[in-house]
C-alpha positions in Angstrom: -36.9 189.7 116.9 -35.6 186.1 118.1 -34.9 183.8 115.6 -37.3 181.1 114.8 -35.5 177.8 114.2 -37.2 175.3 112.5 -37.2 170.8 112.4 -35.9 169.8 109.4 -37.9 167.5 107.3 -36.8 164.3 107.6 -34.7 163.2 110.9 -31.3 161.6 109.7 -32.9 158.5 111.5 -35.6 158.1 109.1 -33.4 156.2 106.3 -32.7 153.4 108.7 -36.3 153.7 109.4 -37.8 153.2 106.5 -34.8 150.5 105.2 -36.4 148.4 108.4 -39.7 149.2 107.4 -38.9 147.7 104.0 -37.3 144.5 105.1 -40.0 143.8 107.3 -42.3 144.1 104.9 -40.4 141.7 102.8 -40.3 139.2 105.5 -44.0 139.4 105.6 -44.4 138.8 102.1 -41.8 136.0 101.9 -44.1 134.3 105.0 -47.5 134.6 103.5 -46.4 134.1 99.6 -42.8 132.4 99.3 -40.0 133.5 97.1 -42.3 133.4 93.9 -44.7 136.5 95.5 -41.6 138.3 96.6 -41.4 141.2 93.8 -40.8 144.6 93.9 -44.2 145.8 93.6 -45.9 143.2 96.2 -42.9 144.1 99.1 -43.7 147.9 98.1 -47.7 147.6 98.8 -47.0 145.7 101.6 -44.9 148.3 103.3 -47.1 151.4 101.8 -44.1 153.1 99.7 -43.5 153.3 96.2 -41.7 151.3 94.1 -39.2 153.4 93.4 -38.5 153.6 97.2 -37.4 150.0 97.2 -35.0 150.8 94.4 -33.9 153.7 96.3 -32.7 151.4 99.4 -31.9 148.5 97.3 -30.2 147.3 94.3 -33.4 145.3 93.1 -35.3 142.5 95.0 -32.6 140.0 94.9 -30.8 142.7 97.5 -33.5 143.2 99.8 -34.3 139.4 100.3 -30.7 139.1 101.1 -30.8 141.8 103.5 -33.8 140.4 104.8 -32.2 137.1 105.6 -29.6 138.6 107.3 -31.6 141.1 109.0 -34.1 137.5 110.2 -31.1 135.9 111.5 -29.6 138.8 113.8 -33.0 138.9 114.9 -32.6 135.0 116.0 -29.2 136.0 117.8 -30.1 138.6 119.6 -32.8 136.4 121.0 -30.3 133.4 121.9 -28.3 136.1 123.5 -30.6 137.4 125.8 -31.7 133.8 126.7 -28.0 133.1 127.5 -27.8 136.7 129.5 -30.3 135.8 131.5 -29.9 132.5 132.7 -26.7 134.2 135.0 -23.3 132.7 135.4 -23.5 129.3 135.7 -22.5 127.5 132.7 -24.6 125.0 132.6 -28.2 126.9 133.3 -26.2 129.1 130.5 -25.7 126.4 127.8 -29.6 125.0 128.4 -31.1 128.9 128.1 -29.4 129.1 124.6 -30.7 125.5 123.6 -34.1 126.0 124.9 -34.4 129.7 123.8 -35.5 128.1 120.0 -38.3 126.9 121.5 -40.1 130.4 122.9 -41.3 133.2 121.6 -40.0 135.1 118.8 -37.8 132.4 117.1 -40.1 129.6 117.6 -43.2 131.3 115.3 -44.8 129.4 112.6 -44.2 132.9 110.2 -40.5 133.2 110.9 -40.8 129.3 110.1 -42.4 130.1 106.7 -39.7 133.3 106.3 -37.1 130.5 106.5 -38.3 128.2 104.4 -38.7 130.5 101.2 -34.5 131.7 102.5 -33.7 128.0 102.4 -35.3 127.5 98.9 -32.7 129.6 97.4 -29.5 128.1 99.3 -28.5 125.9 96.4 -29.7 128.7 93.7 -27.9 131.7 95.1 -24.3 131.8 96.2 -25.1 135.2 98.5 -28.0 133.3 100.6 -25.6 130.3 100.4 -22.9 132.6 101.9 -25.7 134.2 104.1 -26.6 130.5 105.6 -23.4 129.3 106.4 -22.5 132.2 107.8 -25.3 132.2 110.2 -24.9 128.3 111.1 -21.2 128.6 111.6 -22.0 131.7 114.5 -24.6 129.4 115.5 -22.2 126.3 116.4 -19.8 128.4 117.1 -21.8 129.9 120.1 -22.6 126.7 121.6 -19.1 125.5 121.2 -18.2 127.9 123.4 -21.2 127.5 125.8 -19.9 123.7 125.7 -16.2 124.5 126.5 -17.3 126.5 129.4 -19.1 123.2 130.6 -16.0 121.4 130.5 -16.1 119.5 126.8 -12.6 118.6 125.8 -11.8 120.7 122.5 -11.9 117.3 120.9 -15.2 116.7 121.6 -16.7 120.1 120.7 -17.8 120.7 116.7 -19.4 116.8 116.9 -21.6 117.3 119.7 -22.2 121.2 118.9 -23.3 119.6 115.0 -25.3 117.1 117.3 -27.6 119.7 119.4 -27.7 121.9 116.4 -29.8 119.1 114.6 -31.6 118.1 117.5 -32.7 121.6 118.3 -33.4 122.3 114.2 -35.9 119.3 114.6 -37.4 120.0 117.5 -38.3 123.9 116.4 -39.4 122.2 113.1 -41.9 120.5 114.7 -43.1 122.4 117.4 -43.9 125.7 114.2 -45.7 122.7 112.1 -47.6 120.9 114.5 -47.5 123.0 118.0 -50.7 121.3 119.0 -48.9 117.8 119.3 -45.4 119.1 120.5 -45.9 121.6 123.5 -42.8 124.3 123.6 -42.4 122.8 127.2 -42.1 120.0 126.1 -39.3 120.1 123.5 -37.2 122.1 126.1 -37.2 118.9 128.2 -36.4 116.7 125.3 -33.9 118.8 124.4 -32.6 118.5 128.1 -32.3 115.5 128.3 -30.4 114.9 125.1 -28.2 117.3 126.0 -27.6 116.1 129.0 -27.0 112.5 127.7 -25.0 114.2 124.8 -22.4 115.7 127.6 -22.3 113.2 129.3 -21.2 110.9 126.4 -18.3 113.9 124.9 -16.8 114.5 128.5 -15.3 110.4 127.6 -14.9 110.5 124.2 -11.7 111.0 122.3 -10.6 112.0 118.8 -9.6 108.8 117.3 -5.6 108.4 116.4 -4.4 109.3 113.0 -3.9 106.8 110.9 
């Protein structure tokens, strides 16, 4: 009689599965209902699981909102990445796919606007999402600094104009999530052309000044 083999229950894939699930539930609830909605119980209902599945994953909700926030940023990045990927070799088409990638679909979303607004709340309150946030800006910079180098910025020249597109690009995404019906996504990507072409152009003369 041949033997009758049989799937077992759950796959060894469905942890990571239903981890996901759970952080994207919580960046759901964070979006609609800030940090003050974001309990146990509310994150649970939103993903369909019990409570005690959330406890299972995480070490209470302070965890999962961390794990969220990192979980939203590497989202970002792999975005910016493919951005960069596809704009080829040239270093230049490069450096203006990661700039303008902020301002396209998925980072520029009013939601992930409101996800980032209830992380930022908790910046000064909680050294993790602190941590979390300067990790994620420092990878950030660090990126275009790179992107920059490859364009020919001295090494003097790079963290002040990387600090420089960073804000210009944080502005730009702010406005075009609040108010997209006055700011076009077109729109910003030229503005933000432009600046960086006129912020280049200005680091490719400029020099550290002597110490003192």
């Amino acid at each position: 009689m041949p033997q009758v083999t049989t799937q077992p229950a759950f796959r060894r894939s469905e942890p990571d599965a239903r981890r996901l699930s759970l952080i994207e539930a919580c960046a759901r609830v964070l979006a609609r209902e800030g940090i003050a909605g974001a309990s146990v119980r509310t994150i649970a209902v939103e993903a369909g699981v019990s409570a005690g599945l959330v406890g299972h994953y995480f070490a209470g909700v302070d965890a999962l909102i961390a794990a969220t926030y990192a979980h939203t940023g590497a989202r970002v990045d792999a975005a910016l990445e493919a951005a960069v990927r596809a704009a080829g070799e040239d270093p230049r088409a490069r450096l203006e796919a990661f700039v303008t990638a902020s301002f396209a679909a998925p980072i520029a979303d009013p939601e992930l606007l409101a996800t980032w607004i209830a992380f930022w709340s908790l910046v000064r309150a909680r050294p993790e999402i602190a941590a979390l946030h300067d990790e994620q800006y420092g990878g950030f910079r660090g990126q275009l600094e790179g992107l920059l180098a490859d364009c020919g910025l001295p090494a003097t020249a790079l963290r002040r104009t990387a600090i420089a597109i960073t804000a210009l690009v944080d502005g730009l995404w702010l406005e075009l999530c609040l108010s997209p019906r006055e700011l076009a996504a077109d729109e910003a990507a030229a503005i933000a052309r432009d600046a960086l072409a006129a912020l280049t152009s200005t680091a490719l003369t400029w020099t550290a000044p002597a110490a003192g």
